[in-house]
C-alpha positions as CSV (number, residue, x, y, z in Angstrom):
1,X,-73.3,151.0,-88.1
2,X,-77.0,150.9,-88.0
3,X,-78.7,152.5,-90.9
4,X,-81.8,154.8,-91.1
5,X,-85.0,153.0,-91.2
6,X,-88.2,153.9,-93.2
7,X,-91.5,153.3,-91.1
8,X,-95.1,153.1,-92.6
9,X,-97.6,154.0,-89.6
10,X,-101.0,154.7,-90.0
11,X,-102.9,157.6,-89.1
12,X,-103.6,156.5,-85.7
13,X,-99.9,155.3,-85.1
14,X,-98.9,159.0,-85.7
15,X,-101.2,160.4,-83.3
16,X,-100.1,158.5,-80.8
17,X,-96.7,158.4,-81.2
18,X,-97.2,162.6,-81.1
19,X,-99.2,162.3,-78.4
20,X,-96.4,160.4,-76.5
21,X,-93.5,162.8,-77.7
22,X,-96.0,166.0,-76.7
23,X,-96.3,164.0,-73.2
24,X,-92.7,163.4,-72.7
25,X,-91.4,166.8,-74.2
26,X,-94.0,169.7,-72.9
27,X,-97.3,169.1,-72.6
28,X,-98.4,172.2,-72.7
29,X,-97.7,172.1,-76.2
30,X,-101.2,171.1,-76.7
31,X,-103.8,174.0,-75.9
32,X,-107.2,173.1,-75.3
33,X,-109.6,175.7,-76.9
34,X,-112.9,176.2,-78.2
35,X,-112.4,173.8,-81.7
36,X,-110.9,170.9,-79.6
37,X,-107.1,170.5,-79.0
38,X,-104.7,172.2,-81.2
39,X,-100.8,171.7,-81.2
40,X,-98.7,174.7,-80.2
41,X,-95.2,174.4,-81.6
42,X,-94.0,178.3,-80.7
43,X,-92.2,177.9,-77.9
44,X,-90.0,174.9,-79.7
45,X,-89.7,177.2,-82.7
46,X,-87.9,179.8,-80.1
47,X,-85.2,177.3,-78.9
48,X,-81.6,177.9,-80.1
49,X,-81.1,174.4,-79.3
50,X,-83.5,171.7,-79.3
51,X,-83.4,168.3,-77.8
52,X,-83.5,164.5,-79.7
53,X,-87.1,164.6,-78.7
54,X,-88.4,167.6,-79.3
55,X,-86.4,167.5,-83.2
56,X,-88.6,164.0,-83.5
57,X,-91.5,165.5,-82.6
58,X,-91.0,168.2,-85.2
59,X,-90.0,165.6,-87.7
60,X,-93.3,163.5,-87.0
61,X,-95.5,166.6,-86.6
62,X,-94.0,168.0,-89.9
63,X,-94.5,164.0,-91.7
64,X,-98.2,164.3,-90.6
65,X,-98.5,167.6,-92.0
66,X,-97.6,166.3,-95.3
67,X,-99.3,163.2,-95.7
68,X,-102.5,164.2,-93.5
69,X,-105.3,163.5,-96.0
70,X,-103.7,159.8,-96.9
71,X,-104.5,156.5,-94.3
72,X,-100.6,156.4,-93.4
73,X,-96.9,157.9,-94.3
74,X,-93.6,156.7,-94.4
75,X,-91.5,158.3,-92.3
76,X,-87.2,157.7,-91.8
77,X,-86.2,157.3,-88.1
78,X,-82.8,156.7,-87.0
79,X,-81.9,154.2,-84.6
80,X,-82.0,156.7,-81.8
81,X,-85.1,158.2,-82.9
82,X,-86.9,155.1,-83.4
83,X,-85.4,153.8,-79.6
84,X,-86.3,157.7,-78.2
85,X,-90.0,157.1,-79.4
86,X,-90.2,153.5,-78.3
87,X,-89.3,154.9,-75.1
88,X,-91.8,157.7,-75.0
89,X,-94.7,155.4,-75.7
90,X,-93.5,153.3,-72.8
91,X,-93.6,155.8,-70.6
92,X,-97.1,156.9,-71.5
93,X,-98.2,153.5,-71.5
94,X,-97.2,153.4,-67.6
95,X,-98.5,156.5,-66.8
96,X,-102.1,156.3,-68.3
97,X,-104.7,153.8,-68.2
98,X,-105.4,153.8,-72.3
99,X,-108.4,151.5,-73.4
100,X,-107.5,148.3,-74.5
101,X,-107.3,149.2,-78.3
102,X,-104.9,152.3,-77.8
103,X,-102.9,149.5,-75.9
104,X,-102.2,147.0,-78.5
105,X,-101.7,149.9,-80.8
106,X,-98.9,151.2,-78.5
107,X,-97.6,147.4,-77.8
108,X,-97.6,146.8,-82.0
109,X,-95.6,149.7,-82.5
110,X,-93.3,149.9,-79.7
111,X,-92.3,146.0,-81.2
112,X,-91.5,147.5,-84.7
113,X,-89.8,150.0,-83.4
114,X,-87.5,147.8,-81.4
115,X,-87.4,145.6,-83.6
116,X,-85.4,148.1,-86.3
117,X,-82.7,148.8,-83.4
């Protein structure tokens, strides 16, 4: 049985792995207003049942929460969760043109995460 892994990403690394969760799972989640973008996490808060996604995307959303003012956190990802985000940022990565930096982040952390599967 494959065990929990603990994964250090940066601050960027957790955007984007949001980002890509937000994308996959609702994006109308985010809510563009006057101050910029803001995360709306309501309508998941009003499920009775919510998906392996949209429970990551808590789980990341709540880990950057926490450690906001450092440069990175540790969070622990399942083997599911860490294939379920691998797969998110895929999917983004096909559907958007990023700028060459956003790529390689994507491509660096799509390796570790398949990588711990």
């Amino acid at each position: 049985m494959n065990q929990p892994s603990q994964f250090e990403f940066t601050v960027d690394e957790l955007v984007l792995a949001l980002v890509s969760l937000i994308r996959v799972v609702d994006p109308t989640l985010l809510q563009h207003g006057p101050d910029g973008v803001t995360l709306e996490l309501e309508p998941l808060m009003r499920k009775p049942n919510l998906t392996p996604a949209e429970l990551l995307l808590l789980k990341l959303r709540s880990a950057f929460d926490e450690d906001s003012p450092q440069s990175s956190c540790t969070v622990t990802l399942s083997v599911e969760e860490a294939q379920q985000l691998e797969a998110s940022l895929a999917q983004i990565e096909a559907l958007h043109n990023w700028p060459p930096d956003v790529r390689r982040l994507s491509a660096a952390l799509r390796a570790r995460l398949m990588a711990s599967g």
